[in-house]
C-alpha positions in Angstrom: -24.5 -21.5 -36.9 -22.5 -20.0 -34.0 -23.0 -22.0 -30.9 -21.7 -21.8 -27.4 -19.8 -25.1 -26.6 -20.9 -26.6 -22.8 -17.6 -26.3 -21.4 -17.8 -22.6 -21.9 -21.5 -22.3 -20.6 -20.7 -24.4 -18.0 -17.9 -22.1 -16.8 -19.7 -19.2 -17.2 -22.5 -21.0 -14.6 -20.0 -21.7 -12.2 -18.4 -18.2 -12.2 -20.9 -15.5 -12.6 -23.0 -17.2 -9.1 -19.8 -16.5 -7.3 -18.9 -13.3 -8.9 -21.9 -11.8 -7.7 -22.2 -13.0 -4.7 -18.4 -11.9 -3.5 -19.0 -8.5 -5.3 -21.7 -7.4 -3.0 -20.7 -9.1 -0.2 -17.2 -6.9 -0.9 -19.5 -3.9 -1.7 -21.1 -4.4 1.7 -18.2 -4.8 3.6 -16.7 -0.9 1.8 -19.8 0.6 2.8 -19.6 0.0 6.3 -16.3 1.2 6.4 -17.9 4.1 5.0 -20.6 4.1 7.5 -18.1 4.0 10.3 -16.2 6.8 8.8 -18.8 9.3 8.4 -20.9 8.0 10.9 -20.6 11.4 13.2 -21.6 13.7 10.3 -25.2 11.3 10.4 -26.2 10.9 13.5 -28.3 13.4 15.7 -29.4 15.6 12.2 -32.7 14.1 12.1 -32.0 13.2 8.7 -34.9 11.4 6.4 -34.8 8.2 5.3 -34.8 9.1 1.9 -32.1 11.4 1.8 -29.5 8.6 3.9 -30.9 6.0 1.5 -29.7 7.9 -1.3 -26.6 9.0 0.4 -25.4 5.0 0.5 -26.9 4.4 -2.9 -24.3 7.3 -4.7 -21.4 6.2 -1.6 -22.2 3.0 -3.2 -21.3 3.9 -6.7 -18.3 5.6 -5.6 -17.1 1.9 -3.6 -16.9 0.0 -7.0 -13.6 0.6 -8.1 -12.8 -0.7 -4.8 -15.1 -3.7 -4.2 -14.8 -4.6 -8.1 -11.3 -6.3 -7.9 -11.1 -8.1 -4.7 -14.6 -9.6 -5.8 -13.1 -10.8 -8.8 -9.9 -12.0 -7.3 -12.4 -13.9 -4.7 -14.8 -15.3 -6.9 -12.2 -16.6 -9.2 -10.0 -18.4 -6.3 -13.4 -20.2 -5.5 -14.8 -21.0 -8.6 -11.6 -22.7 -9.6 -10.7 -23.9 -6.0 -13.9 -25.3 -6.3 -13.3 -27.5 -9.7 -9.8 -28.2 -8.4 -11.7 -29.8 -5.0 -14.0 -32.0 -7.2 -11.4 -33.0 -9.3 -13.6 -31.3 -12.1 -9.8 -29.9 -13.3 -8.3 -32.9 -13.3 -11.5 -34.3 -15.5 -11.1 -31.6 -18.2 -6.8 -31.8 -18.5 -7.6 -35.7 -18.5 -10.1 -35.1 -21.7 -7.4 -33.0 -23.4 -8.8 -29.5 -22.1 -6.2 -27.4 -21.1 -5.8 -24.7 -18.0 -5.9 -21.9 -20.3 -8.9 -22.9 -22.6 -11.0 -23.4 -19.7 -10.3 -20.3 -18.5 -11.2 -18.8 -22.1 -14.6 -17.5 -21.5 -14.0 -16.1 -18.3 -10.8 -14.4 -20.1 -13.5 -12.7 -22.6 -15.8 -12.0 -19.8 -13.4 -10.2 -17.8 -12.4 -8.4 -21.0 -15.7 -7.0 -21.0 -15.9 -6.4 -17.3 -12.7 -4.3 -17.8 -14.3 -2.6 -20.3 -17.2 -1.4 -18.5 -14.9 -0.5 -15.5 -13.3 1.8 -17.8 -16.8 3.3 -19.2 -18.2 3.4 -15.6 -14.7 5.4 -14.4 -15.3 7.7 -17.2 -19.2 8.5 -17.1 -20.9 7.1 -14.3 -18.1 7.8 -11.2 -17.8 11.2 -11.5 -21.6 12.1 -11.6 -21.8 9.8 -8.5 -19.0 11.3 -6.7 -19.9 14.8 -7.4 -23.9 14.4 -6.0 -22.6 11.9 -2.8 -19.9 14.9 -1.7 -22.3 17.4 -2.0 -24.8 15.4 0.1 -22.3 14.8 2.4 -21.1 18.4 2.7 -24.8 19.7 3.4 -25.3 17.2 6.1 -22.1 18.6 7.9 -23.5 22.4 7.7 -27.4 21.0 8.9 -27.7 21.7 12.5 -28.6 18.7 15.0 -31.4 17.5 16.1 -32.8 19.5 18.9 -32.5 17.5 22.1 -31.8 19.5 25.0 -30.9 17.0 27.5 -30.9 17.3 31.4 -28.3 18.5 34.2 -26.0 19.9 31.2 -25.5 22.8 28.9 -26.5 22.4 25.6 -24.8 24.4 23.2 -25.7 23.2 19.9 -27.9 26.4 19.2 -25.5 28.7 17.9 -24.6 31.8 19.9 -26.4 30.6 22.8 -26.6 28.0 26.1 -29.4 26.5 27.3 -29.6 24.4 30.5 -32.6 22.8 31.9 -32.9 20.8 35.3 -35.8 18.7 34.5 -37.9 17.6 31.5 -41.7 16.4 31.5 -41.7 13.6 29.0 -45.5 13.5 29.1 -46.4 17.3 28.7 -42.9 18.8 27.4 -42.5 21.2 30.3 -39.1 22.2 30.9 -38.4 23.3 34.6 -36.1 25.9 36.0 -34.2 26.8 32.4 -31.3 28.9 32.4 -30.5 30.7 29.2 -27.6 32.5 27.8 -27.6 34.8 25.1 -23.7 35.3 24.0 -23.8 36.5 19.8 -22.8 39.3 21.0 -20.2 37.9 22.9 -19.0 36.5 26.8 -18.8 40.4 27.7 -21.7 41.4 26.9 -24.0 37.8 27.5 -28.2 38.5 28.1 -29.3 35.8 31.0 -32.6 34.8 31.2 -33.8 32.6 34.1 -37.2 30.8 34.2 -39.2 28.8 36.8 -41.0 26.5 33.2 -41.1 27.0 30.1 -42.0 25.3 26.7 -40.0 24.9 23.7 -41.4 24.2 19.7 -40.3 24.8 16.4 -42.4 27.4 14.0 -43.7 25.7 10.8 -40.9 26.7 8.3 -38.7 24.8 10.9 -36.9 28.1 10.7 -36.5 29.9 14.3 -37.5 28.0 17.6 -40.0 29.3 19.6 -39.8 29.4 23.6 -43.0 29.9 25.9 -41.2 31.2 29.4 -43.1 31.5 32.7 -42.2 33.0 36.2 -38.5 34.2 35.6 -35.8 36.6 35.4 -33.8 39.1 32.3 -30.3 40.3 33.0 -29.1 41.6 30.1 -25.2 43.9 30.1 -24.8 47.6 28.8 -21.4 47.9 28.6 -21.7 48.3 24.6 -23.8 51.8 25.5 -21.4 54.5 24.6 -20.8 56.9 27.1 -20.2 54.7 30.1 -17.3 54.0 32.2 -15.2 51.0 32.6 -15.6 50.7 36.3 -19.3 51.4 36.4 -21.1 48.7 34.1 -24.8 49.1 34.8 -27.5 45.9 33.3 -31.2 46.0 33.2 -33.5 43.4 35.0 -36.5 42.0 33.9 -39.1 40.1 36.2 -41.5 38.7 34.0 -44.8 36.2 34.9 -45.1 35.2 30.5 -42.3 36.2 27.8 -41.9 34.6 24.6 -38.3 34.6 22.8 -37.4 33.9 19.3 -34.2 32.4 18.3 -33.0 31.7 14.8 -32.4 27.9 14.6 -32.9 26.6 10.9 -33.5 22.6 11.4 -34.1 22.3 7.4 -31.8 20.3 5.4 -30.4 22.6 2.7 -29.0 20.9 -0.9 -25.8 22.5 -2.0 -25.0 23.3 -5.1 -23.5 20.8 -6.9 -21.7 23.0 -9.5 -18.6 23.6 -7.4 -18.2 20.2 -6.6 -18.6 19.8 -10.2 -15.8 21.7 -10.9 -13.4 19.8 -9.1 -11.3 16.6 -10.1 -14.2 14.2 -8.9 -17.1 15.5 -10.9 -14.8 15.1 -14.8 -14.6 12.6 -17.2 -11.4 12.2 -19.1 -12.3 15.4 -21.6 -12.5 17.8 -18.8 -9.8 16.4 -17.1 -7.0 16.6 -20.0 -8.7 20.1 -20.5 -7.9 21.5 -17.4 -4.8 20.1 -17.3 -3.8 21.5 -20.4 -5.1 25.2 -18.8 -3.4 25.1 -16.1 0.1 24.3 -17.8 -0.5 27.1 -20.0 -1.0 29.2 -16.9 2.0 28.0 -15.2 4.2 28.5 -18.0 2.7 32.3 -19.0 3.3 33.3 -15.3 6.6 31.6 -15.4 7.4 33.7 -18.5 6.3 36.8 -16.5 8.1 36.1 -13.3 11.6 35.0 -15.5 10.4 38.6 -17.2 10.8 40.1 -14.4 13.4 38.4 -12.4 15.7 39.4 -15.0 14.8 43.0 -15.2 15.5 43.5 -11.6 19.2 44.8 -10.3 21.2 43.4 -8.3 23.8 45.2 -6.1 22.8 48.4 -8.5 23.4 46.4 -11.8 21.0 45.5 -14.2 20.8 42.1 -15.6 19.9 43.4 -19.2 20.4 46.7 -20.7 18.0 48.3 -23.6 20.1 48.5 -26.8 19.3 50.6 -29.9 20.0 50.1 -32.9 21.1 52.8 -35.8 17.9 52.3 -37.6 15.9 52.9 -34.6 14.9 49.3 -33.5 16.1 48.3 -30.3 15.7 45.3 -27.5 17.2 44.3 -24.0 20.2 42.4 -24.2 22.4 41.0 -21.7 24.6 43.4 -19.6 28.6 43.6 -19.8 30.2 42.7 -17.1 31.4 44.9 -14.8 35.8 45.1 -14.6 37.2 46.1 -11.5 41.1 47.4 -11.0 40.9 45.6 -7.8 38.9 43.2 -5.5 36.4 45.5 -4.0 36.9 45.0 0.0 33.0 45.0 1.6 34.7 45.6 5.2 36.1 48.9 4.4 32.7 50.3 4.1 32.0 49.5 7.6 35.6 50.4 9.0 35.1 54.1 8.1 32.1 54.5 9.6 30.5 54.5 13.3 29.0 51.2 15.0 25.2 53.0 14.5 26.0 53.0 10.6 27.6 49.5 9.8 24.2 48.4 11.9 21.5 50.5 10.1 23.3 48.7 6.7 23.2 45.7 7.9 19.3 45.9 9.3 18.7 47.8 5.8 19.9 44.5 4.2 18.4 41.9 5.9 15.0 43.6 5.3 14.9 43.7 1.9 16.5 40.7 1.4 13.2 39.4 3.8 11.2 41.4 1.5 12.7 39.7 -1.8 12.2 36.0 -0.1 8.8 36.9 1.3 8.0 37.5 -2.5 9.4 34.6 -3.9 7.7 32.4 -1.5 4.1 33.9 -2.6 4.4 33.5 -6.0 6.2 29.7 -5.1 3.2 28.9 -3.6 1.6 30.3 -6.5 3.0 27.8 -9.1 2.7 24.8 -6.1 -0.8 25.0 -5.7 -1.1 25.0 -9.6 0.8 21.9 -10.0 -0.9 20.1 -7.1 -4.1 21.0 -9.2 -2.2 19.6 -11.9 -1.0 16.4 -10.3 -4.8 15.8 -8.8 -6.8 16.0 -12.0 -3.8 13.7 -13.5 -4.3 10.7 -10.5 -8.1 10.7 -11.6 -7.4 10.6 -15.2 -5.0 8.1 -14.7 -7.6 5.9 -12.6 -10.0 5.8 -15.3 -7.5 3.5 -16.9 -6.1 1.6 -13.8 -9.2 -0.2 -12.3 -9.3 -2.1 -15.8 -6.2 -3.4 -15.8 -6.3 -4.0 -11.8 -9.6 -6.2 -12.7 -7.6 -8.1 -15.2 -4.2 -8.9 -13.0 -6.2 -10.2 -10.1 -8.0 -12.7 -12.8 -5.1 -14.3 -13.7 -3.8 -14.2 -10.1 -7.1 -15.7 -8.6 -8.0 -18.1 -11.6 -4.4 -20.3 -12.1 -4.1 -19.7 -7.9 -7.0 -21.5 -7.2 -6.3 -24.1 -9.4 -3.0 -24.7 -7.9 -4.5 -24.5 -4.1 -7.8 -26.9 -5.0 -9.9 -25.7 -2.3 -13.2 -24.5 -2.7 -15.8 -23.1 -0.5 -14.9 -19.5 1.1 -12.5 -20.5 4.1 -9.1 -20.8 2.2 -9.8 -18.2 -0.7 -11.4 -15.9 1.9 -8.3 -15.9 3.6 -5.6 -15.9 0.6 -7.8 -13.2 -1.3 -7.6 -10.7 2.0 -4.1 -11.5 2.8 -3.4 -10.4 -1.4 -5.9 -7.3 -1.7 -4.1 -5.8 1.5 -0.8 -6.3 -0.1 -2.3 -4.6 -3.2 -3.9 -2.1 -1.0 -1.0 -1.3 0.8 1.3 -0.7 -2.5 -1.3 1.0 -4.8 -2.2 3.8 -1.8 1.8 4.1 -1.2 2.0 4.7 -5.0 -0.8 7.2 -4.7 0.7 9.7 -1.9 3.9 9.6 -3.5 2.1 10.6 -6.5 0.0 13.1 -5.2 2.8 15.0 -3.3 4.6 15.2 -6.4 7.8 12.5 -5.1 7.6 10.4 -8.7 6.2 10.5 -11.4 2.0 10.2 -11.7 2.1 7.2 -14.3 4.7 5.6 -11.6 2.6 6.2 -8.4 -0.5 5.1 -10.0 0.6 2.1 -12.1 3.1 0.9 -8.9 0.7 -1.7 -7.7 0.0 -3.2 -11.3 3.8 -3.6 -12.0 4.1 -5.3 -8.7 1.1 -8.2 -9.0 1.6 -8.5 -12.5 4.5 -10.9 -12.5 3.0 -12.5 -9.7 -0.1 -13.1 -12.1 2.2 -14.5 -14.8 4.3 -16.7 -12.4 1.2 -18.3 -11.0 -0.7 -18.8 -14.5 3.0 -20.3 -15.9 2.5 -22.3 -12.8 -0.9 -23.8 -12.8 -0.4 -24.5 -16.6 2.1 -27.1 -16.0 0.9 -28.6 -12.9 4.2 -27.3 -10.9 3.7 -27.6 -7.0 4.0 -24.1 -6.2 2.8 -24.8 -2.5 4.3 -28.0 -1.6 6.2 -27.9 1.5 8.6 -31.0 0.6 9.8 -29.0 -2.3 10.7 -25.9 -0.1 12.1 -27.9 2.1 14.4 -30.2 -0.1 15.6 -27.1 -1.8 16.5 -25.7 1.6 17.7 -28.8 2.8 20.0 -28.6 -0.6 21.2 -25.5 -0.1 22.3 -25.7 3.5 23.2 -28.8 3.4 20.6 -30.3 6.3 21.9 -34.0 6.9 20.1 -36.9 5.4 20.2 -40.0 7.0 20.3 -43.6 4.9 18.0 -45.9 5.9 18.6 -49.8 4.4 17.1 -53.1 5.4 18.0 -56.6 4.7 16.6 -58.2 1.6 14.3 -61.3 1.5 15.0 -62.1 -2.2 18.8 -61.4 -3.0 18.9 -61.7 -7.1 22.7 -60.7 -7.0 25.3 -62.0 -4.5 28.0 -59.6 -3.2 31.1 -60.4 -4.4 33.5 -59.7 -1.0 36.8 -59.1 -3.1 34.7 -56.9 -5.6 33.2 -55.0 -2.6 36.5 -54.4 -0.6 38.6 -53.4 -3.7 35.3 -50.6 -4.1 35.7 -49.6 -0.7 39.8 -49.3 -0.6 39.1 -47.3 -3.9 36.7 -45.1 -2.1 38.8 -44.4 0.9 41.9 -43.6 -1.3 39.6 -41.3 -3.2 38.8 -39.4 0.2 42.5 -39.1 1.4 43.1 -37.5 -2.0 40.9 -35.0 -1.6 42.1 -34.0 1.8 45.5 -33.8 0.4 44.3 -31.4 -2.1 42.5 -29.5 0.4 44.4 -30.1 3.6 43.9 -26.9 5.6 40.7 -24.3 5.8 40.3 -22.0 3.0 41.4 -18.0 3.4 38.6 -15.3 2.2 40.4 -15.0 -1.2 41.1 -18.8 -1.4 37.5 -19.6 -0.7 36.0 -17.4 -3.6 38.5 -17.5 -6.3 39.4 -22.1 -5.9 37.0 -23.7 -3.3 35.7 -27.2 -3.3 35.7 -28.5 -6.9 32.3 -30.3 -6.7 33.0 -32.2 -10.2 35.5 -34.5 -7.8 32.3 -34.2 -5.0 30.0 -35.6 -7.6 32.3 -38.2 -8.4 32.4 -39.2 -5.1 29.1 -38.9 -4.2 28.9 -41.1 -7.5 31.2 -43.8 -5.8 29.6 -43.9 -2.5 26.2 -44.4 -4.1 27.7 -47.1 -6.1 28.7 -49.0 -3.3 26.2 -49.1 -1.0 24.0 -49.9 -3.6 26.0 -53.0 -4.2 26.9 -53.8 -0.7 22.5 -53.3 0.2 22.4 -56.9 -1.1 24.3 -58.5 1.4 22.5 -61.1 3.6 24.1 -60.0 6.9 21.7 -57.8 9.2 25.4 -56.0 10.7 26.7 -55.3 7.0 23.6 -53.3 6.4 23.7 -51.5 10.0 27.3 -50.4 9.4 26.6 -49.3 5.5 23.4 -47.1 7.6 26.7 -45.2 9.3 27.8 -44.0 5.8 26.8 -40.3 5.1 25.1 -38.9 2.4 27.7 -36.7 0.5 25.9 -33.4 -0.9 26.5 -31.1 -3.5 26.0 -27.9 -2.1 26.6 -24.6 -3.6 28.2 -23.1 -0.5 31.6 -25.4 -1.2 32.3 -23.0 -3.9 29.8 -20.4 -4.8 32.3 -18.3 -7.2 32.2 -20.5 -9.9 32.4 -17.7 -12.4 35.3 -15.3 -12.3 33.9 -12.2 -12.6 31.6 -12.9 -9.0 34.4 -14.2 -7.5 36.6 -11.1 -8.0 33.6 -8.6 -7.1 32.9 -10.7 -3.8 37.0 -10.2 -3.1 36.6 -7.0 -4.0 33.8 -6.0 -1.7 34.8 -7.4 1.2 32.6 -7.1 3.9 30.1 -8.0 1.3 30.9 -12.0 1.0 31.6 -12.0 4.6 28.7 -13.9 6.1 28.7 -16.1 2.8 32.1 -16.8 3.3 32.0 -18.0 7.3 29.0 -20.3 6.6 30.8 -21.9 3.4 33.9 -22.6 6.0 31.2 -24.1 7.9 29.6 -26.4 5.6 33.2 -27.3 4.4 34.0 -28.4 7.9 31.2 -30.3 7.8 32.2 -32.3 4.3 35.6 -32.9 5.8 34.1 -34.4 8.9 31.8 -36.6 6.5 34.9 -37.8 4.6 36.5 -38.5 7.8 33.9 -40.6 9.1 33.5 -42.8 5.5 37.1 -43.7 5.7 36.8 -45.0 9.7 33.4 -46.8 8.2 35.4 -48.2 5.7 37.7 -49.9 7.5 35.3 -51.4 9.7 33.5 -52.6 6.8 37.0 -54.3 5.6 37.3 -56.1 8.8 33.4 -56.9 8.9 34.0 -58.3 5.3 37.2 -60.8 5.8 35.6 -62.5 8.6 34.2 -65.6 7.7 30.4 -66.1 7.4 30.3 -68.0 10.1 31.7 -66.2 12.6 29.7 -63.2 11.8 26.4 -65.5 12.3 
């Protein structure tokens, strides 16, 4: 019988908590930046509830592919930053449980997860996509809320300003109202002026109604035919009760949803391939049509082809001969025989239709462009249907072996490292996108960019957290560095209580003479500074370094059982001889020659290996004057050193 073993339920317990929690905390986060965005379209409409609630359910929807990864990148830095912590990890390796089986049922759980991220791309995203644009779209084209304030003209009500000194809040009466009719435009405006008025909606919420008291008409007649420009007579109205109509629908009208349909956000992968495939076939008919064409036309009064027949009455269009000419025709003569008036009505005569000629090939240009942009849209989507999945995978393995190797739980440091990641994600996989989309590389490039870029990283960090490396230890880093640039290291030796072998003084100044003949060799090998050439082609043979890093060691370590305090203070003023790869960085030929060859290249290599170098020389220098104190520290008696 198949059972579930309690490592893997006990995985599963710690994860799925977390996962939930991060992916609507994530989700939450997207949809206020959604809020914020479209936050001016909302407000003042007088929307319902209803309708906004289901705006952010389908803007919802549509925020998954977002919120989906960085929850999973989140929840997996803290639910294995969390075992790491409690030393849970540490438990398991210790019981013979490996970082990878561990992470087994979460491996098969985001397999599934990627899975549905696919499915839910395909069927469910474009539905939801399609209905939240078209919600959108017909809250842009409903008109505001009516609120007419006060002191200000309020032009919301289209084709016409109102303006009203003072509102009652308690009856509704509007006082001294000033309104101006311009539909049929500034020129020909209808004033009305009123001492009060009231203002309501009729009950189809389809005109708004206006009760006017004690007031003025002034309305222009300048469109009345028959009447001068300088005389431009108006009627005036006195009036004690007039009521005006104006058109002002306040309903919120649905849009259809079939030509959002239509576009790239309302297909599945079917529909997309299917358009795709369409428009190619349109592109390349037209193409056929225009090349048709292109080569039918004449140019400088020669045809491109000719039609042909054939004895047996067939016939086609072939290519034309070329023309042969006794001599180079000479274009200035035509103008030298000629007046000014005609060289310039040729000239003119050319330059339109060669306007004419570009004017056409730009329209049917822009023809094909907007055809391929269609093209490279409906591509991008279908090639997201695919990417979320495998963007919900790589940040798995990035967050799982990354918060093993951190071991902090809680939501502080993952919080922090998962933001600082799904930026850098955000940042290359939008880069990749607009690239894409304006056709600068290729679609499976631009859209795949930001998966080629983290994957490695989610490799090198599972490699890592497999064998326990220290990817974030600072002494590391800096020992390496130290290593490379050769940062001094200092010795640091004290006097032993228990000596278990006695230093030999012969023994220990033969080692030392040996040591300081060994330095003066090398100087003699290398006595001057290296040239650019020199330096990259022989250097410093660090085999001879080792060795006498080898020596020195040697010594020290013998001489470090002495008894003396002032033996051990003087073998503290020996240096620590390095290794570094800056004495001779061209160890193979073929680098050496290319860094000669480019020279500029190796330049800045090549003045701080003279430096370093200069540095080794003075370290040799100063373990030969050490030396011979040491000598002279080493035949005085005992008792005169005490």
């Amino acid at each position: 019988m198949f059972r579930i073993k309690r490592l893997y339920t006990f995985m599963l317990q710690s994860f799925l908590p977390l996962f939930l929690m991060t992916f609507f905390i994530c989700l939450f986060i997207v949809l206020m930046q959604f809020l914020w965005r479209y936050i001016d379209d909302l407000v003042g409409k007088g929307l319902e509830m209803s309708v906004i609630g289901e705006l952010f359910f389908y803007a919802a929807l549509t925020m998954v592919p977002l919120a989906l990864p960085l929850a999973i990148l989140l929840a997996s830095l803290m639910t294995f930053g969390n075992l790491g912590e409690r030393f849970e990890l540490t438990a398991m390796k210790a019981s013979g449980v490996s970082l990878v089986k561990a992470m087994r049922p979460l491996i098969v759980l985001m397999v599934f997860v990627a899975v549905g991220a696919f499915f839910f791309q395909n069927n469910v995203l474009p539905i939801a996509q399609t209905k939240m644009w078209t919600l959108l779209y017909s809250m842009r084209q409903k008109s505001p809320e009516l609120d007419i304030p006060e002191g200000v003209f309020y032009d919301q009500i289209p084709g016409f300003n109102l303006y009203v000194a003072k509102k009652d809040s308690e009856t509704g009466v509007l006082h001294d109202l000033l309104i101006y009719n311009v539909e049929r435009g500034t020129d020909n405006a209808t004033i009305i002026y009123a001492d009060s008025g009231k203002m309501s909606m009729t009950d189809d919420k389809g005109h708004l109604f206006l009760q006017l008291w004690q007031g003025e008409q002034f309305e222009n007649l300048k469109e009345q035919g028959g009447i001068s420009t300088h005389n431009v007579p108006y009627r005036r109205e006195s009036f004690n009760d007039k009521e005006v109509m104006i058109a002002f629908d306040a309903n919120f009208n649905r849009m259809d949803e079939s030509g959002m349909r239509n576009q790239y956000v309302g297909k599945n992968i079917s529909e997309l391939q299917a358009t795709i495939d369409s428009v190619n076939l349109r592109i390349d008919s037209v193409g056929s049509i225009y090349a048709e064409a292109l080569k039918r036309n004449t140019f400088l009064g020669l045809p491109y082809q000719e039609y042909e027949k054939n004895p047996d009455g067939t016939g086609g269009f072939v290519r034309s001969k070329p023309v042969d000419l006794s001599a180079p025709l000479d274009i200035d003569s035509i103008f030298k025989g000629g007046n000014p008036a005609f060289a310039k009505s040729v000239i003119n005569q050319g330059l339109s239709k060669a306007r004419r000629v570009r004017s056409d090939y730009d329209y049917k240009a822009e023809f094909v462009y907007q055809d391929k942009y269609t093209i490279r849209r409906h591509a991008i989507e279908l090639m997201k249907k695919f990417t979320l999945s495998a963007a919900c995978l790589v940040f798995f393995f990035i967050g799982a072996p990354l918060g093993a190797i951190i071991r902090k739980g809680g939501l502080g440091t993952p919080l922090v490292i998962s933001v600082i990641l799904f930026i850098f994600y955000y940042i290359i996989d939008n880069t990749g996108y607009k690239m894409a989309r304006d056709g600068k590389i290729a679609i499976w490039e631009g859209l795949w960019l930001s998966t080629f870029v983290l994957l490695p990283m989610g490799i090198f960090f599972t490699y890592k957290a497999v064998n326990d490396s220290a990817v974030f230890n600072s002494d590391a880093y800096a020992n390496f560095f130290r290593k490379l640039f050769g940062k001094g290291e200092t010795r640091k030796l004290e006097v032993k209580e228990v000596v278990m072998d006695e230093v030999d003084r012969n023994v220990a100044i033969a080692g030392i003479e040996q040591l300081s003949e060994n330095c003066r060799a090398f100087f003699a090998k290398y006595p001057k500074r290296q040239g650019y050439v020199e330096y990259w082609t022989v250097g410093y043979d660090r085999r001879e370094l080792h060795a006498l890093r080898a020596e020195l060691e040697h010594i020290v370590d013998y001489m470090s059982n002495d008894r003396h305090r002032i033996i051990i203070l003087k073998l503290m003023e020996l240096p620590v001889l390095k290794s570094l790869w800056f004495y001779h960085p061209g160890t193979a030929p073929w680098l050496s020659w290319t860094f000669v060859a480019l020279f500029p290249v190796g330049l800045p290599l090549y003045m701080w290996g003279i430096h370093v170098q200069k540095k080794l020389r003075e370290e040799l220098e100063r373990i030969i004057t050490t030396d011979k104190e040491l000598i002279t520290l080493l035949k005085v008696n005992t008792e005169d050193i005490n």
